[in-house]
N, C-alpha and C positions, 0 to 999 in steps of 0.2 A: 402201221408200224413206223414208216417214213416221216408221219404227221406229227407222231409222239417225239419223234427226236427233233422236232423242229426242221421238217423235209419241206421239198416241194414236190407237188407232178405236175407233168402236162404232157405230152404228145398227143396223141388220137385215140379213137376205141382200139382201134387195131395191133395201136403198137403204142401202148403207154407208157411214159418215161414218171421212174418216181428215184426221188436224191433225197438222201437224209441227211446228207451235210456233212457226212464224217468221211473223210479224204479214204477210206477203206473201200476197195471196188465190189466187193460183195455187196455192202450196205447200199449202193447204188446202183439203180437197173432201167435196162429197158425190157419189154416186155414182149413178145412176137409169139402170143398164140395161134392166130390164123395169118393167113396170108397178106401180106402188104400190097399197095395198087402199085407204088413204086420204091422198091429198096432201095437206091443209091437215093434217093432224097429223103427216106426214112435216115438212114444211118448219120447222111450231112446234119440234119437236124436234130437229131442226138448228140452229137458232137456236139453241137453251140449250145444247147441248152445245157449238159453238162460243161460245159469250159465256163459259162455264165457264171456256175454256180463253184465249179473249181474243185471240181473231184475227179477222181476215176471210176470207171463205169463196167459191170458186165450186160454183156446183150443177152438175155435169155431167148431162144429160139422153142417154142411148141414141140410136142414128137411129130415127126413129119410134115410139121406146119408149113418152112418157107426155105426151101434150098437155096433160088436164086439170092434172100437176103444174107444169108451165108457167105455166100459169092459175094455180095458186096461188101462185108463187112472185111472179108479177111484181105479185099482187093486194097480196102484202106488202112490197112495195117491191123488189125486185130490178129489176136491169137487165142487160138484155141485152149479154153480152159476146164475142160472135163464135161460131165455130161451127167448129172445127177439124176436117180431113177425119181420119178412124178408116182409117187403112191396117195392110193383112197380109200375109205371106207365109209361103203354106206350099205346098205342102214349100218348104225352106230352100237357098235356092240356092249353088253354090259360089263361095266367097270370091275374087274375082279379086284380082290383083296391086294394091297401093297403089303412089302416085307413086316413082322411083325416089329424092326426094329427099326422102322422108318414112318418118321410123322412128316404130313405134308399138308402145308396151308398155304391159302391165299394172301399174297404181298397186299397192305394195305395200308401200310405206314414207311417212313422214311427210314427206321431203322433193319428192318427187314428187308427193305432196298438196296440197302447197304451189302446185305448178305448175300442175296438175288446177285447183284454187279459182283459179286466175290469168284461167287460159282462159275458166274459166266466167262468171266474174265480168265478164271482158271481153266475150265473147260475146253476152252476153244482157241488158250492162248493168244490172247487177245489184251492190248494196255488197257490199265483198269481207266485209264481217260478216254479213251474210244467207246469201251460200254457204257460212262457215265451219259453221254454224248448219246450214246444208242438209246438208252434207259433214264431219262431224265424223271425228277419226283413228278412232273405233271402227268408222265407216262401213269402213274393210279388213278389218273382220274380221265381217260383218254377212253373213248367211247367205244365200248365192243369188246376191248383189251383189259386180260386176265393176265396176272402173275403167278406162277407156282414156286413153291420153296419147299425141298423136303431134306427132312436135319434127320442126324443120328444123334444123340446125347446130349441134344443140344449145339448141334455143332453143321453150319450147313454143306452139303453135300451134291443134291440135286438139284435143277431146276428147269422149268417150261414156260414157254406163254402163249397163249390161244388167243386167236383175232377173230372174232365172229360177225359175220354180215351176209343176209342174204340166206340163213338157214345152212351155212357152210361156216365148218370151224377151222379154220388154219393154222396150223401147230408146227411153233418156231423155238428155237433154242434150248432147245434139248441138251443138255449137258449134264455129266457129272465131274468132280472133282479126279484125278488123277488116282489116288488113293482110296478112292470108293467103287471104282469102276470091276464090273463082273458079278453082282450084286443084285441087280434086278430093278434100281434107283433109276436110272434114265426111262424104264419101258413103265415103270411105276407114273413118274413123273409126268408123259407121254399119257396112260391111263386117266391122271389126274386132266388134262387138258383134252381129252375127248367126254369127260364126264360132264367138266363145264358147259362144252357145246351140244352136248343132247339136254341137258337143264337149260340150255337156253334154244331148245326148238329145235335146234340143227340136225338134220339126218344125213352129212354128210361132211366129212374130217378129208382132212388133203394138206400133205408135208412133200419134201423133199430130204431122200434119205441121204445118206453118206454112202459109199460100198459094203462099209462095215457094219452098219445098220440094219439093209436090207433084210436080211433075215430075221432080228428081231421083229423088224415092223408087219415083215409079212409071217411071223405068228401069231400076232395082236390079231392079225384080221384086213390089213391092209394089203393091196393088192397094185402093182405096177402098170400103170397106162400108158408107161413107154419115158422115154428118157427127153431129158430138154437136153441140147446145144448150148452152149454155155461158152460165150466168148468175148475175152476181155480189150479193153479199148487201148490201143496205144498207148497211151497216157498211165497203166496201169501196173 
C-alpha cells in the first residue's frame, strides 16, 4: 500500500518501518509483531528514519507482542492512540449475494479512480489531496493491489481495496459514503475484497476493525486475535 503512494520501508524483520509520504500518521507505521532484541534503539531509529522522510508516525505494537517497547516508546514521548481489534478469516468463506441495489466493480481506469478517492475521501473524512497522495493512478497497476467501487444509480457509494501476497488477503479501506451507511454496502464491499483473494489462492483475509465494525466483521466470519497497541509519535 506504502509502495503505491510512493512510500518507503526499511527497519528490520522485527520491527519494520513503512512511510507513504503523506504527513498523516496513520498512513505511516512502524510495525512490532514479536518481540524486539532492543526497544529504545528500535524506537531511536524510527524516529530518524521517519524525521528523514518528514512525517508522522504510529508504532503498531502485536497483541501481547512487546510490553517493554511500550515502555520505551511512551518514555519518549509517544501517546497512546487506541488499540484496534486484529481480525481473520480463514479458510475464506463464500462470497454471499450483495444488496440487489448495489453494483460493485473493479477500479481500472482513472475515471473510476476518481470516484474510488470520492468515497474514500468521504468516508473517512480525509482531504481529497491526502487520498490522491494515498491512491495515486499508478496505484491500478501496483502488484497484488485490487480496487473496489460499489455505485447505487450510478452514483458511488462504497469502497475497498485488498493487498494480496503470500496466500493472505489484507482488506483496507472499507468505507462508505455518510448517506449510504446502514445498508449493507461496506460488509458488501468487504465481501467483494475477500472474494478477490480466494480467486487469487488466498485462504486467509486479515483487517483491522474500528469498534464499530467489530460486529459486522465478526458476522462475515472474522474472528479477533487480540488487539494491537497503537501509539503515536511525538511528532503527531
Amino acid at each position: 500500500m506504502g509502495a503505491a503512494a510512493g512510500g518507503t520501508s526499511g527497519g528490520g524483520v522485527d520491527c519494520p518501518f513503512l512511510a507513504s509520504g503523506v504527513p498523516v500518521a496513520p498512513f505511516n507505521a512502524v510495525f512490532a509483531l514479536s518481540p524486539v532484541a532492543d526497544p529504545d534503539e528500535c524506537i531511536e531509529t524510527a524516529q530518524h528514519f521517519m524525521a528523514e522522510i518528514g512525517v508522522p508516525f504510529f508504532l503498531w505494537i502485536g497483541p501481547g507482542a512487546n510490553e517493554p517497547l511500550a515502555e520505551a516508546a511512551r518514555a519518549a514521548g509517544f501517546t497512546d492512540a487506541g488499540g484496534p481489534p486484529a481480525m481473520v478469516m480463514t479458510p475464506l468463506n463464500p462470497v454471499p449475494g450483495a444488496p440487489d441495489d448495489l453494483r460493485i466493480d473493479r477500479v481500472d481506469d482513472p475515471e473510476r479512480l476518481d470516484e474510488f478517492r470520492f468515497v474514500m475521501s468521504a468516508g473517512f473524512g480525509l482531504p481529497l489531496e491526502v487520498v490522491e497522495q494515498l491512491v495515486p493512478e499508478a496505484a491500478l497497476h501496483g502488484s497484488g493491489l485490487a480496487y473496489f467501487l460499489g455505485s447505487v444509480a450510478g452514483g458511488p457509494v462504497a469502497c475497498s481495496t485488498v493487498s494480496v501476497a503470500d496466500g493472505t488477503a489484507g482488506i483496507y479501506n472499507v468505507a462508505s459514503v455518510e448517506t449510504s451507511r446502514g445498508r449493507g454496502f461496506g460488509t458488501a464491499l468487504t465481501w467483494a475484497a475477500v472474494g478477490h483473494g480466494a480467486d487469487m489462492g488466498c485462504d486467509l483475509a486479515i483487517l483491522q476493525s474500528s469498534q464499530m465494525g467489530a460486529s459486522v466483521y465478526s458476522s462475515m466470519g472474522f474472528a479477533e486475535i487480540g488487539r494491537y497497541l497503537q501509539l503515536a509519535s511525538p511528532a503527531s
